[in-house]
Rosetta silent file (secondary structure, phi, psi, omega in degrees, C-alpha in Angstrom):
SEQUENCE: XXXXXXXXXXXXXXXXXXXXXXXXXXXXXXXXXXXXXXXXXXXXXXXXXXXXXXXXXXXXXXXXXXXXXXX
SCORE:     score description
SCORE:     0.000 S_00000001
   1 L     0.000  -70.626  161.342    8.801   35.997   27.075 S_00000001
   2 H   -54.295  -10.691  145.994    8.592   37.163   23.461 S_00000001
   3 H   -93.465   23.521  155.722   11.061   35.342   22.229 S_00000001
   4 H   -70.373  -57.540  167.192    9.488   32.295   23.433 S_00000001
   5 H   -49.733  -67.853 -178.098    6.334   32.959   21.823 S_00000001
   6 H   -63.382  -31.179  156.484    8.058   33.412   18.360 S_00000001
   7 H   -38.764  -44.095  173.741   10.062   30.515   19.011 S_00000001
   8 H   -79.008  -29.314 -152.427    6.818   28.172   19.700 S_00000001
   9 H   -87.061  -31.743  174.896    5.263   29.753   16.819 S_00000001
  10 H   -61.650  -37.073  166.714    8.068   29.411   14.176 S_00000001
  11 H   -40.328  -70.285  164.304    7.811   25.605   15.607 S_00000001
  12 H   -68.359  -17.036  160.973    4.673   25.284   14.625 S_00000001
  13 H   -74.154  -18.567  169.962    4.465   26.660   11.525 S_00000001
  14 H   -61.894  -19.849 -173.608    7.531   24.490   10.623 S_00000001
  15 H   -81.676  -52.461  158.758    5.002   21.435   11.854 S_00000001
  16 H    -3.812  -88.672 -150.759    2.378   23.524   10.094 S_00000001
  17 H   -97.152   12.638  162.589    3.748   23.081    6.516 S_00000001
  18 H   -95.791    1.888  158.257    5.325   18.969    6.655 S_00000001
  19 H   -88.856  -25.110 -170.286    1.931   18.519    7.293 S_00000001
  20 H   -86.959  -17.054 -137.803    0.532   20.657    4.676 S_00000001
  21 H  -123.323  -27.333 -166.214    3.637   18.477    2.738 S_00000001
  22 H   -74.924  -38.932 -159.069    2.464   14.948    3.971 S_00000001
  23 H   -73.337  -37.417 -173.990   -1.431   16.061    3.198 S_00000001
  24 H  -117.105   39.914  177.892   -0.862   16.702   -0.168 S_00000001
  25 H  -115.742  -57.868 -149.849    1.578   13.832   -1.261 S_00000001
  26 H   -78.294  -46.185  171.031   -1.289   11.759    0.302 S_00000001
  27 H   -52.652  -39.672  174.931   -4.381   13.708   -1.875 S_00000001
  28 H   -76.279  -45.463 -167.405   -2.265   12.974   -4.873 S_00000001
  29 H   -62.408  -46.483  176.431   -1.428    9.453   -4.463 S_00000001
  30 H   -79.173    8.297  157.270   -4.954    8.997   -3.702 S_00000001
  31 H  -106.460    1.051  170.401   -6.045   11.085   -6.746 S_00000001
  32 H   -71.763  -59.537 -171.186   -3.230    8.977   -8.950 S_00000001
  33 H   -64.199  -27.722  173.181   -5.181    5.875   -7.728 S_00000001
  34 H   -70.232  -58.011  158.663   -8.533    7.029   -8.804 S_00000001
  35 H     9.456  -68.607 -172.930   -6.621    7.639  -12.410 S_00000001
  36 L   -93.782   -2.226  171.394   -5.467    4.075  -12.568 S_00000001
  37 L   -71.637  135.384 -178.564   -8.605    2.530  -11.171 S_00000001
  38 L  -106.654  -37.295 -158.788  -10.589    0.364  -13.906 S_00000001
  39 L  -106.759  110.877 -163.430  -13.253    0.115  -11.500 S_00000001
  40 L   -96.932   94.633 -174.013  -14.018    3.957   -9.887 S_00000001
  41 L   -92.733  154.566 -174.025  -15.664    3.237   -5.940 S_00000001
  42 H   -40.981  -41.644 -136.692  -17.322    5.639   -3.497 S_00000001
  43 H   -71.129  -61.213 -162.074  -15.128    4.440   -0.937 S_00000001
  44 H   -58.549  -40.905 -163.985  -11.666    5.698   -3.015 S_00000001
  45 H   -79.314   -3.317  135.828  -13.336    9.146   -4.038 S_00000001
  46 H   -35.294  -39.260 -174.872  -14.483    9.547   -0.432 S_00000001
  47 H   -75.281  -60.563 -126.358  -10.977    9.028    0.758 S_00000001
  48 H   -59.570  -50.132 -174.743   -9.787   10.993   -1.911 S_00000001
  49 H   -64.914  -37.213 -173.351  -12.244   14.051   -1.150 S_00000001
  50 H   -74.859  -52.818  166.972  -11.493   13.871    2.671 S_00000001
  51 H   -36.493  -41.510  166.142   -7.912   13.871    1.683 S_00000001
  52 H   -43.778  -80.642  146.599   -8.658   17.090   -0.509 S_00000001
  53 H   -22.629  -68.736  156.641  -10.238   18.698    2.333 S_00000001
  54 H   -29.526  -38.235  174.193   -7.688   18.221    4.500 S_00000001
  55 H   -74.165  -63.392 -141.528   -4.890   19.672    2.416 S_00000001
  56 H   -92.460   -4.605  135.045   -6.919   22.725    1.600 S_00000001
  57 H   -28.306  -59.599 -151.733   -8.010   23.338    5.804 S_00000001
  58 H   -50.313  -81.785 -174.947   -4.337   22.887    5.842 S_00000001
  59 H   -44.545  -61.096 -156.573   -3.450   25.913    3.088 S_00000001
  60 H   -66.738  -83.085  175.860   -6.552   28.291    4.645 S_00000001
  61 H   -18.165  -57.058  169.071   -4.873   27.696    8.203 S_00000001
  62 H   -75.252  -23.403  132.431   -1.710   28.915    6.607 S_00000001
  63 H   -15.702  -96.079  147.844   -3.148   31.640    5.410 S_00000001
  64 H   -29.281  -55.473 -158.337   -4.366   32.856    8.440 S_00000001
  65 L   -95.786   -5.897 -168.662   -0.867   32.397   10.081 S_00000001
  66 L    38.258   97.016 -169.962    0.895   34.193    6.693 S_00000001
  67 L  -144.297  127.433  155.702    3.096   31.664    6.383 S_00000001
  68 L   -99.586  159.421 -170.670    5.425   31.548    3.289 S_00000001
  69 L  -132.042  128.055  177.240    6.675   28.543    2.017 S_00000001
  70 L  -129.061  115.365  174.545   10.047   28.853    0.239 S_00000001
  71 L  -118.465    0.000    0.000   11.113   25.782   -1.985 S_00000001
């Protein structure tokens, strides 16, 4: 039974951080695009900000779990 549970849980934190890897490849490209933008609209720094948010839920969540990330 207990190794099951560490088994699901090492799953998910492996899901855990290509998401935390996805989220914040997507906050930069969409903070690259504000950069390169002649014209700067709500809409991109809306995305941009939700993207933001998203990443750093992500990082607090991993947190919580003490999750290291070794690159």
């Amino acid at each position: 039974m207990f190794k099951k549970k560490q088994k699901l849980r090492k799953e998910y934190d492996r899901k855990l951080i290509e998401l935390m890897d996805t989220t914040k490849k997507d906050w930069m490209i969409q903070s690259q695009l504000i950069d390169l933008s002649f014209e700067k609209s709500d809409d991109l720094q809306a995305i941009t900000q939700l993207a933001k948010a998203k990443y750093f839920f992500l990082f607090q969540e991993a947190k919580v779990r003490k999750i290291a990330i070794n690159k």
